[in-house]
N, C-alpha and C positions, 0 to 999 in steps of 0.2 A: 569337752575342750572347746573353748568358744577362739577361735582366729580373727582378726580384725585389724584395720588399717587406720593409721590418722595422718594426716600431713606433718610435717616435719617444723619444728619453731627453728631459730636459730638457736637457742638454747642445745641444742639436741647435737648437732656440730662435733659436743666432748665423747657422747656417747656413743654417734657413728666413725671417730676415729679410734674409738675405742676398742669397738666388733672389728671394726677394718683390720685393726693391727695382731690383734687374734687370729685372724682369719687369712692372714697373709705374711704376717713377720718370719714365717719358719720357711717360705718358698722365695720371700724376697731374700733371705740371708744368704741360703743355698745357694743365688741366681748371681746377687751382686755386694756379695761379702757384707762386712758388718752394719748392723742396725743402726743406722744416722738418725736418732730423733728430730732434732731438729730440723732437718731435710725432709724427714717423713709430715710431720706438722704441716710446714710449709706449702708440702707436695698439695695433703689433704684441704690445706683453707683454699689453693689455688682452686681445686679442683669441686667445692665443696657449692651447691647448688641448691638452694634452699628450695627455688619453687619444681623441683623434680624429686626430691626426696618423700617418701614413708616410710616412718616407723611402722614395725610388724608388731604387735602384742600377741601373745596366749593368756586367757584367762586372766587380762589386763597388765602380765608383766609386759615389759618391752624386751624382747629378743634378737631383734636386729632390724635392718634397713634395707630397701630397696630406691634404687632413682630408674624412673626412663624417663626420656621423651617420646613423646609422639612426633614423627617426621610424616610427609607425606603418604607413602607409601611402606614404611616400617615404621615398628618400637624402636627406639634406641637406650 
């Protein structure tokens, strides 16, 4: 199994609100009632950073994403 990183295009944007909303829609509904697309969308372009994001691949598929920043003293 080969793991590897690439930086993130904008193109890439659909695909990590995509994993996001997998990966969080069943604990945001539980927290603060029904799934607002449109607010989610919104929430994600706000929030959405192109030069801290990589895509993760396995054996070239793409499987999800990661952002940090480096701060002075911490990852963020």
């Amino acid at each position: 199994m080969k793991v590897d990183l690439r930086a993130a295009t904008a193109a890439d944007s659909k695909l990590c609100y995509e994993v996001k909303k997998l990966a969080h829609k069943h604990n945001i509904v539980a927290t603060h009632g029904p799934w607002d697309e449109d607010f989610q969308l919104e929430f994600h372009h706000r929030q959405w950073q192109l030069d801290v994001v990589f895509i993760v691949r396995v054996d070239g598929e793409e499987i999800g994403w990661f952002a940090y920043r480096e701060q002075e003293d911490h990852f963020a």
